[in-house]
C-alpha positions as CSV (number, residue, x, y, z in Angstrom):
1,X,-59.7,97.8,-24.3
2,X,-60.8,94.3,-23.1
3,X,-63.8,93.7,-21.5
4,X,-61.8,93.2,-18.2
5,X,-60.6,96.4,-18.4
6,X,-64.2,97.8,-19.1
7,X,-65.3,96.7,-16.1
8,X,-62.9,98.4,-14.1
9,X,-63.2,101.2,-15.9
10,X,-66.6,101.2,-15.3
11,X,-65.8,101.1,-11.4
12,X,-63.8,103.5,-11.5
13,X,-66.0,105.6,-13.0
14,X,-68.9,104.4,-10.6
15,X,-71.0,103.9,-14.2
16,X,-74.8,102.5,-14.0
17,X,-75.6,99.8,-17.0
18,X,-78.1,102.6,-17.8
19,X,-75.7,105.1,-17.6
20,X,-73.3,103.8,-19.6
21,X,-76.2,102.6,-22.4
22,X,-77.6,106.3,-22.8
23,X,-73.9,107.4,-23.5
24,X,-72.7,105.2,-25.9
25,X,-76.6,104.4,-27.5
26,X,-75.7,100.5,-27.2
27,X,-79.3,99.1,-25.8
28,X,-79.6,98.3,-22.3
29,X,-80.1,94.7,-22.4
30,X,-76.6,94.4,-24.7
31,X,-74.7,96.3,-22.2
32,X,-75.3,94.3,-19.6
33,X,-74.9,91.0,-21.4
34,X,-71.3,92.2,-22.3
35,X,-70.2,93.1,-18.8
36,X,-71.7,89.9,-17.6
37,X,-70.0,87.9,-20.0
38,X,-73.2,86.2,-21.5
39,X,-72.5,87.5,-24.8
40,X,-69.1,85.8,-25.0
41,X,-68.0,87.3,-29.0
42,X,-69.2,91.1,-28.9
43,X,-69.7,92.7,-31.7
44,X,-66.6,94.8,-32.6
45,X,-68.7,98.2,-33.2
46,X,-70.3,97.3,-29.8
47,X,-67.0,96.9,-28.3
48,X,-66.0,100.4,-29.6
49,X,-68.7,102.4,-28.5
50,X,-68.6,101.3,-25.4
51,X,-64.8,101.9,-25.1
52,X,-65.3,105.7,-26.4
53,X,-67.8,106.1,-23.1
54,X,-65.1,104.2,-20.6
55,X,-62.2,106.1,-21.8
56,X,-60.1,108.7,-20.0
57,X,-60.6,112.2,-20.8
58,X,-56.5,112.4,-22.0
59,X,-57.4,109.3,-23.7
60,X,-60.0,110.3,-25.5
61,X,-58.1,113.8,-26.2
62,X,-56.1,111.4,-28.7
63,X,-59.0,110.1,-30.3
64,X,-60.5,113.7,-31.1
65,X,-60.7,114.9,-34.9
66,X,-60.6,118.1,-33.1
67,X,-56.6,117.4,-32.7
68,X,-55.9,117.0,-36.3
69,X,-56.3,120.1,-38.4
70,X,-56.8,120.6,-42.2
71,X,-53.5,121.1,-42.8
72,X,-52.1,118.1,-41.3
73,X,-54.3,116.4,-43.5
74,X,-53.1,117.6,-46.4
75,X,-50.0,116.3,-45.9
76,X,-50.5,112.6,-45.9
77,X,-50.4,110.3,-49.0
78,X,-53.5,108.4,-49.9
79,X,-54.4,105.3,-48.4
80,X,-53.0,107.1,-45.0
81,X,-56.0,108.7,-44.0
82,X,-58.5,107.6,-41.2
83,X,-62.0,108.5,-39.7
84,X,-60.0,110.8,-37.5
85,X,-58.7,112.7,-41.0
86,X,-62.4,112.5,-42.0
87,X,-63.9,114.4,-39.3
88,X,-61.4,116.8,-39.4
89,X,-62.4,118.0,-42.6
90,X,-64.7,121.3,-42.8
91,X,-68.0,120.2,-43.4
92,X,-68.7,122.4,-46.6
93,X,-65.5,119.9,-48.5
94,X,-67.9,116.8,-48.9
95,X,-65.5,113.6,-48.7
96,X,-65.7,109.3,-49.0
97,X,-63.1,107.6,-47.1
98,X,-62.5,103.9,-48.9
99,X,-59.2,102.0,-47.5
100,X,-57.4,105.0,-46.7
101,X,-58.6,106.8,-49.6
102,X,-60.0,110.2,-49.7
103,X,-62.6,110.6,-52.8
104,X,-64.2,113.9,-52.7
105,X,-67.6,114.5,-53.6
106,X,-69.6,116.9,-55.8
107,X,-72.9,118.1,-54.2
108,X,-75.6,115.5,-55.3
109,X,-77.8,117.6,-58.2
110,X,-81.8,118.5,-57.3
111,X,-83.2,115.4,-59.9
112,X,-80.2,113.2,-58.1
113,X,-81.9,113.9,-54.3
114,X,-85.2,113.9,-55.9
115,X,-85.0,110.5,-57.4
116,X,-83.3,109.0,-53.9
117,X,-85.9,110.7,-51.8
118,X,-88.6,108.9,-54.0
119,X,-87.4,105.4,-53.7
120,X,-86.5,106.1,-49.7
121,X,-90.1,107.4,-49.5
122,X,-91.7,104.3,-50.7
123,X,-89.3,101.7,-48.6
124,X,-89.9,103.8,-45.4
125,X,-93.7,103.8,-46.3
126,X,-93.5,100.4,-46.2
127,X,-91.7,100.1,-42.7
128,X,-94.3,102.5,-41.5
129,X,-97.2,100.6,-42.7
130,X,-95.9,97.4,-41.7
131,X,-94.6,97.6,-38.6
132,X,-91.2,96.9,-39.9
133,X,-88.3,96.4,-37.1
134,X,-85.6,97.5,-40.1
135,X,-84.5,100.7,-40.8
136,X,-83.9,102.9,-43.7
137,X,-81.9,106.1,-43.9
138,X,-81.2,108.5,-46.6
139,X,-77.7,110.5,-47.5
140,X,-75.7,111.7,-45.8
141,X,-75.6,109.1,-43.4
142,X,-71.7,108.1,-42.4
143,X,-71.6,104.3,-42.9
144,X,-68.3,102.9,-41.2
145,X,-68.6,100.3,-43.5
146,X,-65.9,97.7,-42.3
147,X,-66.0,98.6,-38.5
148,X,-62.5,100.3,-39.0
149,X,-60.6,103.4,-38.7
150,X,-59.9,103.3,-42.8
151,X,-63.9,103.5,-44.3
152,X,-66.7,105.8,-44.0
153,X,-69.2,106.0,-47.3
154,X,-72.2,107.5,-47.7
155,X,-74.7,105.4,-49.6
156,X,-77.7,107.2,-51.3
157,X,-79.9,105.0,-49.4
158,X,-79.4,102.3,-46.8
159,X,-81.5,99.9,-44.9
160,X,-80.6,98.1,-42.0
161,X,-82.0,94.7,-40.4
162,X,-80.3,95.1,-37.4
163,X,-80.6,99.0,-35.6
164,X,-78.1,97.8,-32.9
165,X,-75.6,99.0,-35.7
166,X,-77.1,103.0,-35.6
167,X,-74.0,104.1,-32.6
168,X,-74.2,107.6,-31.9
169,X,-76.2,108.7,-35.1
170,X,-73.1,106.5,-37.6
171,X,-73.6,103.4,-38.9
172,X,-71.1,100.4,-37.7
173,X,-71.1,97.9,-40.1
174,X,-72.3,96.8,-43.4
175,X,-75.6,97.7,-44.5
176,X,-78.0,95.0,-45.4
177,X,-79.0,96.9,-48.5
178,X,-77.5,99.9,-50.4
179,X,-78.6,101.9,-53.2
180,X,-76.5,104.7,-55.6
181,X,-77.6,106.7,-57.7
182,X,-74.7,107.3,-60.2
183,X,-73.8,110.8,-61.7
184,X,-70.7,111.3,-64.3
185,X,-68.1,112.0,-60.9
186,X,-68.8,108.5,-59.4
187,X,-69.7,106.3,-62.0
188,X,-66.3,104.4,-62.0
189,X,-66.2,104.6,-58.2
190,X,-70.0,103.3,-58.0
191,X,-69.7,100.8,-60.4
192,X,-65.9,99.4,-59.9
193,X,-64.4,100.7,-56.0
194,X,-67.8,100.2,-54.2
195,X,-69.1,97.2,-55.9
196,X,-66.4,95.3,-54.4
197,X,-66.3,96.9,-50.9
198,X,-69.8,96.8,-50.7
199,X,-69.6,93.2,-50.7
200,X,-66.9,92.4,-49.2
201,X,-68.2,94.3,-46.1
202,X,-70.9,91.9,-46.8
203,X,-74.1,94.0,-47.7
204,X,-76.6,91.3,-48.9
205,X,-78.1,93.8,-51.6
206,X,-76.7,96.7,-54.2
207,X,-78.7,98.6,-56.5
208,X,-76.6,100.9,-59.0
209,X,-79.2,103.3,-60.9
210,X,-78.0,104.5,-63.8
211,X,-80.3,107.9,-64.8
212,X,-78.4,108.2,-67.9
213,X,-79.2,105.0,-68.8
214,X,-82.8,104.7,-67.1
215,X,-81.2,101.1,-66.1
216,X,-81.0,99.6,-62.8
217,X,-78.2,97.2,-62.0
218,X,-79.5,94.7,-59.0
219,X,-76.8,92.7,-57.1
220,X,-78.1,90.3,-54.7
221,X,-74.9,88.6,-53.3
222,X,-76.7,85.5,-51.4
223,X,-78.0,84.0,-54.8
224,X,-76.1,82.5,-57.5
225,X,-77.8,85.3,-60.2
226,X,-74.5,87.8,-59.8
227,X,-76.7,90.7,-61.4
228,X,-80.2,91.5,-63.4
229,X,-80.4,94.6,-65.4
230,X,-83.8,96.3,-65.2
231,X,-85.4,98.9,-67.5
232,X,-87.6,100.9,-65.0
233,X,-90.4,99.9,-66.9
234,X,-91.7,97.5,-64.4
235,X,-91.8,97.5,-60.4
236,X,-88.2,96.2,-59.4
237,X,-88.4,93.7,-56.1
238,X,-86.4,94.4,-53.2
239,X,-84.8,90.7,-52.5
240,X,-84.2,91.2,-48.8
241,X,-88.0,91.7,-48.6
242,X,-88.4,88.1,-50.6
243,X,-89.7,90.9,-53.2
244,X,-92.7,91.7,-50.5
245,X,-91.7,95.4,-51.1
246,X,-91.4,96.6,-54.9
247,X,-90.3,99.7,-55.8
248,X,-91.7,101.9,-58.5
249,X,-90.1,103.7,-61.1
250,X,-93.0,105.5,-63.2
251,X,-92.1,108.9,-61.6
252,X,-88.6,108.3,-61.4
253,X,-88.5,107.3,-65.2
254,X,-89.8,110.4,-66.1
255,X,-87.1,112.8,-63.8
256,X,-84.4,110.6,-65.6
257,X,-85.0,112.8,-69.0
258,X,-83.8,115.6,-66.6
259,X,-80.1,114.2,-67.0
260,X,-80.3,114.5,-70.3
């Protein structure tokens, strides 16, 4: 839908700017900079979620994961899926969506969730105490990672510079940073499949913690340093921060041993 046709839409509809920002959770002030053409190149998840308000009911009927049941699903060949397969699937079967791809997931173990909630504890401690405008969000967050109808991850922890991408409780877009925490079931897909999509989708920052290995592998994808391996022995800098914010592993050094 163009934004011509938005506007008409939103006519028809006899829509207020305000309106139409509460029900899509686009601000205010970027609503009506779309409709009033001053932002001339809208974001494409911006785009979106205002179509998903303007839309006919019978329109949106199509667009419902409520219309696809489980057992359509099952039928298609991987690399067919979409967001609308992923949504359709019962919430207890816990499922990535890469490409096309569905990669489903075990449920993360207690030291796995312990180890993320420690790290997201100290970045959002830091937002707090700082007045920080980012974000930070822990799994299971759904990240549409490429703004398509093919991707939805969920990274163990995200942070976000730009909070115009939260739409409707999902993230559109790439994360600015991304951490995993690898287990045994993902370590290939953490390592190999999400490395590359990661930046690709162009997230600025990947961590990859290895408990196994009490190693962290750091990927900062704006430098020329491709990766540095740390040991955990040290506080590890977060880069988007300009290594303001440190994190520290002394805690989560010692839950590693429960992999063992």
């Amino acid at each position: 839908m163009t934004v011509e046709e938005m506007k008409r839409k939103k006519h028809e509809k006899g829509y207020s700017y305000a309106q139409i920002a509460s029900l899509s959770g686009i601000p205010l002030g970027t609503v009506q900079k779309v409709f009033s053409g001053e932002t001339e190149h809208p974001r494409y998840s911006t785009l979106q979620a205002l179509e998903q308000v303007l839309k006919d009911q019978e329109e949106s009927r199509v667009c419902d994961s409520a219309a696809y049941s489980y057992q359509n699903i099952s039928q298609k060949m991987q690399g067919e899926y979409t967001i609308e397969d992923y949504f359709a699937i019962p919430d207890r079967i816990h499922v990535e969506l890469i490409d096309g791809v569905l990669y489903e997931k075990e449920s993360p173990a207690f030291v796995h969730q312990k180890i993320a909630g420690e790290i997201y504890r100290q970045i959002a401690n830091y937002i707090i105490d700082n007045n920080d405008k980012y974000e930070a969000a822990i799994a299971p967050v759904d990240v549409q990672l490429d703004g398509d109808e093919k991707t939805i991850v969920q990274p163990d922890i995200l942070i976000l510079c730009d909070a115009e991408k939260i739409i409707k409780g999902r993230v559109f877009g790439a994360p600015d940073f991304v951490v995993e925490i690898i287990s045994p079931e993902t370590k290939r897909k953490d390592y190999f499949k999400k490395l590359e999509k990661y930046e690709n989708a162009g997230v600025r920052e990947y961590w990859i913690l290895d408990p196994f290995k009490k190693q962290l592998l750091v990927f900062f994808f704006e430098k020329d340093i491709y990766a540095q391996i740390h040991d955990l022995m040290h506080p590890v800098p977060i880069q988007i921060y300009e290594g303001k914010l440190q994190i520290d592993f002394d805690n989560i050094l010692k839950w590693c041993s429960e992999f063992v």
